[in-house]
C-alpha positions in Angstrom: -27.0 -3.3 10.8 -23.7 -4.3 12.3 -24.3 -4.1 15.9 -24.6 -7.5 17.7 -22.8 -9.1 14.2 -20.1 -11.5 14.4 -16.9 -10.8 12.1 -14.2 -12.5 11.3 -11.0 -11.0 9.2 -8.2 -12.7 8.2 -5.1 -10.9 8.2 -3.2 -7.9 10.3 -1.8 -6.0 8.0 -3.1 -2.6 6.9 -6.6 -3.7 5.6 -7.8 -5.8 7.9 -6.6 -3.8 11.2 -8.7 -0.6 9.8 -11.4 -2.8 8.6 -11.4 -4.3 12.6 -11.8 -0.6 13.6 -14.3 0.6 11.3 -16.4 -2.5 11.5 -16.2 -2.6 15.4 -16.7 1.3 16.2 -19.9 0.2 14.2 -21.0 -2.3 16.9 -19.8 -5.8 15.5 -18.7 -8.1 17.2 -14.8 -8.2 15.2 -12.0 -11.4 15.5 -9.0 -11.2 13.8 -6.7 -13.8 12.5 -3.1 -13.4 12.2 -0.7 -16.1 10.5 2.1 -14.9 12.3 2.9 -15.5 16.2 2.8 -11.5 17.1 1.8 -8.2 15.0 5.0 -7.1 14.4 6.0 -5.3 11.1 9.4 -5.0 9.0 11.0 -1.6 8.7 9.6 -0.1 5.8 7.9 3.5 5.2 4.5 4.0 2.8 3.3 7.2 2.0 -0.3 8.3 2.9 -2.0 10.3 0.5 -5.2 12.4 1.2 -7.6 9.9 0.3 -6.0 7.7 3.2 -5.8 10.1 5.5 -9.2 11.1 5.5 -10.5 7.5 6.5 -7.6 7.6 9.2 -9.1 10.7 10.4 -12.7 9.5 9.9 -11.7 6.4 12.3 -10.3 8.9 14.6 -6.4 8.2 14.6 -5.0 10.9 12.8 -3.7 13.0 15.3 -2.1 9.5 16.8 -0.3 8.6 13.3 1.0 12.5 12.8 2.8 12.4 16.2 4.9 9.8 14.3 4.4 10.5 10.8 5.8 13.6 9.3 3.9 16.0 6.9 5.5 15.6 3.2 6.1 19.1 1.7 7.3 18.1 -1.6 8.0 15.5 -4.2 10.8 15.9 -6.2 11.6 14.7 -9.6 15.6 14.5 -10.5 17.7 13.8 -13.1 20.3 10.0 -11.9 23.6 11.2 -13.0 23.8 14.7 -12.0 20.9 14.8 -9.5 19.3 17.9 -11.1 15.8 19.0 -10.7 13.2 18.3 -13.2 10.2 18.8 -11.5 8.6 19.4 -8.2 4.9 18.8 -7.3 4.3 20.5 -4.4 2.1 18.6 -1.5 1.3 22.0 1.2 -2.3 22.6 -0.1 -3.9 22.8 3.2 -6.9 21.0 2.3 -4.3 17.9 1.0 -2.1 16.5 4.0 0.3 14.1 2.8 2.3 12.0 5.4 5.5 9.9 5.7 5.0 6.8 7.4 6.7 3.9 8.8 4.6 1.1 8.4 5.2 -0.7 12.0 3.7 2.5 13.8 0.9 2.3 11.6 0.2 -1.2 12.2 1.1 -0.4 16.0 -1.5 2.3 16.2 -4.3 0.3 14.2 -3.7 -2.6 16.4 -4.3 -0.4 19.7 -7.3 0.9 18.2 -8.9 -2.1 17.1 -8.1 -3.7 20.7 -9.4 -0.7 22.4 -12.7 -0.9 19.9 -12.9 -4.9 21.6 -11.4 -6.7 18.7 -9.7 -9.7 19.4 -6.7 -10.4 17.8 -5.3 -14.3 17.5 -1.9 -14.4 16.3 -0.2 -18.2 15.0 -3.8 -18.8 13.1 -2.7 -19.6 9.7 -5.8 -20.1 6.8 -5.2 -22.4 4.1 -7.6 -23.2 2.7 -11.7 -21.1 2.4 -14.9 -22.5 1.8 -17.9 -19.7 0.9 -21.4 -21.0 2.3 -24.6 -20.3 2.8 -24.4 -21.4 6.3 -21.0 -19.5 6.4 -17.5 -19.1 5.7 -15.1 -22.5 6.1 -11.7 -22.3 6.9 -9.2 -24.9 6.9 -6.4 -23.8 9.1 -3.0 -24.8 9.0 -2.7 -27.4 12.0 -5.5 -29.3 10.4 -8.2 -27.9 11.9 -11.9 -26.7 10.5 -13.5 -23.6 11.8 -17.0 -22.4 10.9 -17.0 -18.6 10.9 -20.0 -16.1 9.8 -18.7 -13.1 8.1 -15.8 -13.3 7.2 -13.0 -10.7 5.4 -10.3 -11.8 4.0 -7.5 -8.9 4.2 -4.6 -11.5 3.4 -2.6 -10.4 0.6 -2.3 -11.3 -2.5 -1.8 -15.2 -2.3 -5.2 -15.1 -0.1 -6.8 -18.6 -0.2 -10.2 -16.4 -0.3 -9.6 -15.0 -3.9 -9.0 -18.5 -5.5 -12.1 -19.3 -4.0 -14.2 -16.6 -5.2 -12.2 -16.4 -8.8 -10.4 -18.3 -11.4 -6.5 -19.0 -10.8 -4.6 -16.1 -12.6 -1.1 -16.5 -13.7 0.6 -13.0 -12.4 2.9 -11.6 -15.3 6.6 -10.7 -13.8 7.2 -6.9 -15.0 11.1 -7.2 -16.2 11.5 -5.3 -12.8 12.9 -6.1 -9.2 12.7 -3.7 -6.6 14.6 -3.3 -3.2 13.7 -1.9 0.1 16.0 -0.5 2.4 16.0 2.5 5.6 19.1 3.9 6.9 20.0 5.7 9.9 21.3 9.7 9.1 23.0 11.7 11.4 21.2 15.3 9.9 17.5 15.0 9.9 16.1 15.5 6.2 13.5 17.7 4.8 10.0 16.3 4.8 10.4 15.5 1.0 10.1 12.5 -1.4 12.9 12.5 -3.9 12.5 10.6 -7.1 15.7 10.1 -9.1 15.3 8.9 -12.9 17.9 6.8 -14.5 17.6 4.4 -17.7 16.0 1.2 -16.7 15.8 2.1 -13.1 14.6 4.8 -10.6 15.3 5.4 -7.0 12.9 7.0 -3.6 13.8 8.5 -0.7 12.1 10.0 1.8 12.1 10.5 5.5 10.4 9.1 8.7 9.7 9.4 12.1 11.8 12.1 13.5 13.6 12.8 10.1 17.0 11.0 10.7 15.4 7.6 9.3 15.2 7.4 5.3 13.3 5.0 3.6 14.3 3.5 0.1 12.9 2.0 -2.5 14.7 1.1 -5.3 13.5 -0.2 -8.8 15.8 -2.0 -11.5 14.4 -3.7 -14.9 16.4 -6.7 -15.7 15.6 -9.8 -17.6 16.2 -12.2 -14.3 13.0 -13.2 -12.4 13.0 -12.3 -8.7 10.6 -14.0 -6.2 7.7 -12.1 -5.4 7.1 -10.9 -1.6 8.0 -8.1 0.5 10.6 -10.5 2.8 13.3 -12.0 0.9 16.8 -10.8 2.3 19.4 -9.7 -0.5 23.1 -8.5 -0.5 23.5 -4.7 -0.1 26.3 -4.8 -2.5 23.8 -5.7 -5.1 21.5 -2.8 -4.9 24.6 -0.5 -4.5 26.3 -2.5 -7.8 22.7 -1.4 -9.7 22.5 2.7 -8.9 27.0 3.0 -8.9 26.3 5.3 -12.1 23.7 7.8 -9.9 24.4 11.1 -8.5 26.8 11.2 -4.9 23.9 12.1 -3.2 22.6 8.3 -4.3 25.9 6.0 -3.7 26.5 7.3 -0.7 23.4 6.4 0.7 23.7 3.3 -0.7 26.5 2.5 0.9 25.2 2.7 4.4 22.9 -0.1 3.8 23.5 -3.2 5.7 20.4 -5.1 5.2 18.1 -4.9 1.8 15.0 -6.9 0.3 14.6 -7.7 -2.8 11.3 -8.3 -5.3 10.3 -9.2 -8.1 7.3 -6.7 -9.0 4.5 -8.6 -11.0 1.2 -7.6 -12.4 -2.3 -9.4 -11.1 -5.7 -8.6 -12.7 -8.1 -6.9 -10.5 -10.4 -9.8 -9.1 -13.7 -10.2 -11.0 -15.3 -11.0 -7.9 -14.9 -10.0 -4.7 -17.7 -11.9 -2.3 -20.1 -14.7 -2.1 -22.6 -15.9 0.3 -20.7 -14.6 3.7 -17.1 -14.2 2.5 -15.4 -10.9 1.1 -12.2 -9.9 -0.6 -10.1 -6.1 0.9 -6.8 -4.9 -0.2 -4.1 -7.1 -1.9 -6.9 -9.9 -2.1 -9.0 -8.1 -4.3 -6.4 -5.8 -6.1 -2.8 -6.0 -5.9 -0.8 -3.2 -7.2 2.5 -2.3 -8.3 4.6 0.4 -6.1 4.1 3.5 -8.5 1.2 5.6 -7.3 1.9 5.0 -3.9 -1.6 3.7 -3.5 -1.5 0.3 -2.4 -2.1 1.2 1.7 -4.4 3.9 0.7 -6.7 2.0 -1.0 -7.1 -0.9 1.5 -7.9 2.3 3.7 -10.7 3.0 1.6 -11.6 -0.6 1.2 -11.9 -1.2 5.0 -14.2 2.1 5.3 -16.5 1.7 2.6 -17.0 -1.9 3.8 -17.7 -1.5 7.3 -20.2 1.7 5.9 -22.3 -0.5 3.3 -22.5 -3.3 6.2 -23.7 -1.1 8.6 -26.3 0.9 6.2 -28.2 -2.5 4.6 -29.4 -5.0 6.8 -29.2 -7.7 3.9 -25.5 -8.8 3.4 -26.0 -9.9 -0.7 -27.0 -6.1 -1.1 -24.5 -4.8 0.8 -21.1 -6.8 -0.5 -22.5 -5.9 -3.8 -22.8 -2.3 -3.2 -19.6 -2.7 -1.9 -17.8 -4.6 -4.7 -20.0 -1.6 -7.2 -17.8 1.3 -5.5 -14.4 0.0 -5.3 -13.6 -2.4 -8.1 -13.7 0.6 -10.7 -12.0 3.0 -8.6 -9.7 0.7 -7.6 -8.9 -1.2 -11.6 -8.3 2.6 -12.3 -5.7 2.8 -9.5 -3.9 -0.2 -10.7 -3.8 0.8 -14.4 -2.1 4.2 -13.7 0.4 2.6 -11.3 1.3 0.1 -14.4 1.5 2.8 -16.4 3.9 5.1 -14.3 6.1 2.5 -13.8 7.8 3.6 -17.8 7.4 7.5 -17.0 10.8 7.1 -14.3 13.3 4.5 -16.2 13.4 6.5 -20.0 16.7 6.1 -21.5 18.8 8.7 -23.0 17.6 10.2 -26.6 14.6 11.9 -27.9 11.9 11.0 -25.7 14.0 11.5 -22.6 15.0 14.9 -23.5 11.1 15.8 -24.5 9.4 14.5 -21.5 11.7 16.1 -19.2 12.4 19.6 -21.0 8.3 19.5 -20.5 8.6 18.8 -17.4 10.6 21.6 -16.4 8.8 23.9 -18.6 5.6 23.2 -16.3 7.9 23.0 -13.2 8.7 26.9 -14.0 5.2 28.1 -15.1 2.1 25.6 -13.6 3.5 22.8 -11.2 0.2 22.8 -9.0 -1.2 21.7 -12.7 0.7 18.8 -12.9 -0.1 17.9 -9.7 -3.6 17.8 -10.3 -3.1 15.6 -12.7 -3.9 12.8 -9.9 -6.5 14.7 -8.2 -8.8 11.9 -9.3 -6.6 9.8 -6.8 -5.7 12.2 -4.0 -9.2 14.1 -3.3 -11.5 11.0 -3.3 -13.3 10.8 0.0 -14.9 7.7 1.2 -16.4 9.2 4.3 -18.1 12.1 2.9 
């Protein structure tokens, strides 16, 4: 039973907002702390697969996050140099939607929800430091204070004081890959597509938001040099332009209406071992950090947050529940991980053999059974939490 139970969730970023909604429309009693003084969001797009959407619709806000977030039709596989098509999975089956979205209006409309559900939401209240009890959860918070919570969630990311609580200190393992982040303005609004263009060692996205004329872009280089890992370090445009000069028009001039860029370096974490003890619980990055090639990393802290806030609400002992809750996602969720390392080669083959093998099969099953490829991820796309 949740209703009447006090919750606390650290972090307001896409896991713990949902996790405030779900856990609140379920009676609790839900507090949020935030690190940072507002909820405010960099510009940056994520894609939404089915088996996000569903929980999104399940907690009521779809119809909110599609007034902003348009449907993908496509995602298309091309060739650097000449910008060529290799492949095309197509994303209109009915039963699959498949949105574009920038990730301040999803944070926006998660916020509004979770306030409107009667979370409260304090901002400037930085953790340091987590101490799992029987009597409750500990936390240390930045200006040197102690706070004695109940329940609490930790939704924090991936340097979450929670999980080196709960598990042994891991030392991440840096990739050989940087990636940048960019959105530009465009004058002609764009298809609803993604567009994936291959090159040796590197790979670029685009894709559309909001009304169109916004593209998102995310850009992914292998070099020997060792980036810093975070979402928020500034780089030189020139830089990421200097990387992709040898790509298709269609690329470089994108590229070169960039005036602001981030740059990191993409590292692999092991899925936590454990994810609670006593009255303290790991969701999203915490538990699982992933790299960006499934386009899974929001998704699953959606599915996190739901499952959560149902196995809460359908045991009345907490040990029972956390461990149901740990049972249903860590598998799923290791699984999720390992494809996405393993993706991350499929995009950057160089010229030769292999190259010319994996993409004349490609385009064979472009011509003859694309939805086939496609559901090559069904595992991934048509999982439903809420059912």
């Amino acid at each position: 039973m949740l209703i009447g139970q006090e919750v606390t969730i650290i972090g307001a970023g896409i896991g713990g907002l949902a996790a405030a909604v779900a856990l609140a429309q379920r009676g609790a009693n839900v507090r949020v702390l935030e690190q940072a003084p507002e909820i405010t969001e960099v510009g940056a797009g994520l894609q939404i697969s089915p088996n996000g959407w569903r929980v999104l619709t399940a907690l009521g806000l779809a119809d909110a996050i599609a007034a902003t977030s348009p449907r993908a039709q496509a995602v298309h596989l091309r060739d650097f140099r000449r910008g060529a098509g290799v492949f095309t999975m197509p994303l209109d089956r009915p039963d699959q939607p498949w949105h574009l979205t920038h990730r301040a209006d999803l944070i926006t409309i998660l916020a509004d929800a979770a306030q409107a559900a009667g979370v409260t939401i304090r901002c400037g209240a930085r953790v340091d430091a987590v101490t799992a009890g029987t009597d409750g959860t500990r936390l240390q918070m930045a200006d040197g204070t102690e706070e004695l919570h109940g329940l609490v969630v930790a939704a924090d990311g991936l340097h979450s004081p929670a999980r080196e609580t709960l598990n042994p200190k891991s030392r991440p393992f840096f990739t050989g890959q940087v990636a940048w982040r960019a959105s530009v303005a465009v004058d002609t609004p764009l298809v609803p597509e993604a567009h994936v263009f291959m090159g040796p060692g590197r790979h670029l996205v685009r894709y559309p938001l909001r009304d169109l004329g916004l593209v998102n872009i995310v850009a992914v280089e292998e070099r020997d040099g060792w980036a810093a890992e975070g979402w928020h370090h500034r780089d030189d445009p020139a830089h990421l332009a200097r990387a992709f000069t040898d790509f298709c028009p269609e690329v470089t001039t994108l590229l070169d209406k960039v005036t602001e860029a981030h740059l990191w370096g993409l590292f692999r974490h092991p899925v936590a071992q454990h994810w609670h003890a006593d009255r303290l619980i790991l969701l999203g990055d915490a538990a699982h950090p992933t790299l960006p090639f499934l386009a899974q990393g929001a998704n699953m802290a959606l599915e996190d947050a739901y499952v959560l806030a149902r196995c809460l609400a359908e045991d009345p002992d907490h040990a029972t529940a956390l461990a149901r809750y740990q049972a249903l996602r860590r598998p799923r969720c290791a699984r999720i991980v390992q494809a996405a390392n393993e993706n991350a080669t499929n995009y950057h083959l160089r010229p030769g053999p292999m190259r010319f093998a994996a993409h004349s099969a490609l385009r064979l099953a472009n011509r003859y059974a694309p939805h086939l490829v496609a559901r090559r991820f069904d595992w991934v796309h048509r999982h439903d939490v809420t059912g």
